[in-house]
C-alpha positions as CSV (number, residue, x, y, z in Angstrom):
1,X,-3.9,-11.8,4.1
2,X,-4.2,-9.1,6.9
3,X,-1.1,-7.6,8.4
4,X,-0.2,-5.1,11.0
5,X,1.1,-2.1,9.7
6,X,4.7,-2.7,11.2
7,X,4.8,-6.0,9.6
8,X,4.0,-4.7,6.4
9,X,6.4,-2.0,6.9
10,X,9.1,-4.8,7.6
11,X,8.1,-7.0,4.1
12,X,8.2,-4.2,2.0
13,X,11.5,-2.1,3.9
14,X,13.2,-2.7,0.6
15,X,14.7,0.5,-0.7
16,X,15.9,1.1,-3.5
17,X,19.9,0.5,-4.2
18,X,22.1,3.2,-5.2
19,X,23.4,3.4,-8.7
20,X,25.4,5.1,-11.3
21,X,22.2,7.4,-12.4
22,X,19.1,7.0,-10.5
23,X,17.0,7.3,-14.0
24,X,13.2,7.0,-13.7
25,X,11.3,4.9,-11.1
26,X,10.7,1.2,-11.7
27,X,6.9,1.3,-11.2
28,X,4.4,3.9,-10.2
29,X,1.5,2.9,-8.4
30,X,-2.2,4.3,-7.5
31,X,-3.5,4.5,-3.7
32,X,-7.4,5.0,-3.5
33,X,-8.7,7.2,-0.5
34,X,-10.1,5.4,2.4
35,X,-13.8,4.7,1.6
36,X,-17.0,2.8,3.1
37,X,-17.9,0.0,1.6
38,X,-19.9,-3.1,2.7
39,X,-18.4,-6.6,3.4
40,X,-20.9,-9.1,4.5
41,X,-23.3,-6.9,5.0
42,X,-20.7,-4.5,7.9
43,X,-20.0,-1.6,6.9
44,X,-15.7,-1.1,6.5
45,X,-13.2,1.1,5.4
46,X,-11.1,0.2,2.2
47,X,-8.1,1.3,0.4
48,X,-6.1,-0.5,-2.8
49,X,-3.2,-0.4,-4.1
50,X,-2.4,-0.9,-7.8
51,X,0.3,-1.0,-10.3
52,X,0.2,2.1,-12.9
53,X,2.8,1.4,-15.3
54,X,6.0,-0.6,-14.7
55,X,9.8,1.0,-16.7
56,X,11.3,-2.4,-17.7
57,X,10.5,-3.9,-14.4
58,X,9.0,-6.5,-12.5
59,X,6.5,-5.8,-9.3
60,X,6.9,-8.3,-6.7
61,X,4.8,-7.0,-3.6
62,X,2.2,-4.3,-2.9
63,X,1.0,-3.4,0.6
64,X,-2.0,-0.9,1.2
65,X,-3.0,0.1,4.6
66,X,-5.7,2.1,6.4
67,X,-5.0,4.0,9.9
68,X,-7.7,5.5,12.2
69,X,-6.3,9.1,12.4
70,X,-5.5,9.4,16.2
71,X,-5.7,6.0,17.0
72,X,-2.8,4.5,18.8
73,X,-3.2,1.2,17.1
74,X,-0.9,0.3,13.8
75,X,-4.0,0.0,11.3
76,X,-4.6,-3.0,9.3
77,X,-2.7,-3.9,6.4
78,X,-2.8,-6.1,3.3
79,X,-0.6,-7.7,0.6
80,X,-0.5,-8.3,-2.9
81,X,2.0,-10.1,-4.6
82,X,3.1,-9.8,-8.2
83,X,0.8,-7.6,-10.1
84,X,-2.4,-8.5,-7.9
85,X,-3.5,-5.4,-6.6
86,X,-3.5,-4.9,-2.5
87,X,-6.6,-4.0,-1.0
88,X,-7.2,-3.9,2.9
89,X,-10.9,-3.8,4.9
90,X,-10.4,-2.1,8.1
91,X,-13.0,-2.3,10.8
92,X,-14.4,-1.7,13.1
93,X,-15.9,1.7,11.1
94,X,-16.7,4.6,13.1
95,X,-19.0,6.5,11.5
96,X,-17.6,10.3,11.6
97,X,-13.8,9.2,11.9
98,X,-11.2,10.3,10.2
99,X,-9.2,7.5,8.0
100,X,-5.6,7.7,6.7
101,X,-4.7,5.3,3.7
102,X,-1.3,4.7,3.0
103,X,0.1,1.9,0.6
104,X,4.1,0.6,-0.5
105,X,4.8,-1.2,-4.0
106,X,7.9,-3.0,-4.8
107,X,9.9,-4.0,-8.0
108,X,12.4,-5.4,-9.3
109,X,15.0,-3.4,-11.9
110,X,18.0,-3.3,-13.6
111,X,20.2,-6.2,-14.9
112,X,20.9,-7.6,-12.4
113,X,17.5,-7.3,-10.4
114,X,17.4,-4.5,-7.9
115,X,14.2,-4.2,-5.3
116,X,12.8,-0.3,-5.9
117,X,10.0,0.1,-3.3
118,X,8.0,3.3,-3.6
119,X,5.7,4.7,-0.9
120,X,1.8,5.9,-1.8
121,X,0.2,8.3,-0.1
122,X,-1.2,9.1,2.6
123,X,-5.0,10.0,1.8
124,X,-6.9,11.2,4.5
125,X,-10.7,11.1,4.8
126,X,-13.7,11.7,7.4
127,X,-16.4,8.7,6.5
């Protein structure tokens, strides 16, 4: 599912709820750099988002996005939900441009459930 990079921003706006002692994150996650790849024969640009290791949590959404540095558009964006990684194809690729990938995971913690969103990133690269 591709999503704007506001709209992404908007699902995955959780933060993470004040507490007694903050302790140590829910889940960590890994962003890849922005990269060429090709998709139907096109060349794009790709990022992904995955879950590390999860502290006695649950992950409920991941987001990864990929900006063209200087570009006054939001980027594309895509979801993962549950443990599914997120991995987003941006295009149209310029070759020579300068990429930006930036990704967001969510989980739940804590008895009862609290969302913990952590941010990823950003990676820049010129492809």
């Amino acid at each position: 599912m591709a999503l704007t990079a506001a709209a992404a921003l908007a699902l995955a706006g959780t933060t993470a709820v004040a507490g007694a002692s903050p302790g140590p994150p829910a889940c960590a996650y890994t962003l890849s750099p922005p990269e060429v790849v090709q998709l139907s024969g096109t060349n794009v640009v790709t990022a992904t988002l995955t879950p590390a290791a999860c502290d006695q949590s649950d992950g409920y959404l991941m987001v990864a996005c990929v900006q063209l540095q200087g570009s006054d558009g939001p980027g594309q964006c895509a979801q993962g939900q549950g443990i599914l990684p997120a991995q987003v194809y941006f295009q149209p690729y310029r070759p020579g441009a300068t990429y930006i990938s930036t990704g967001r995971g969510c989980s739940l913690k804590g008895n009862p459930p609290q969302p913990v969103c952590l941010a990823a990133g950003p990676f820049t690269a010129a492809l």
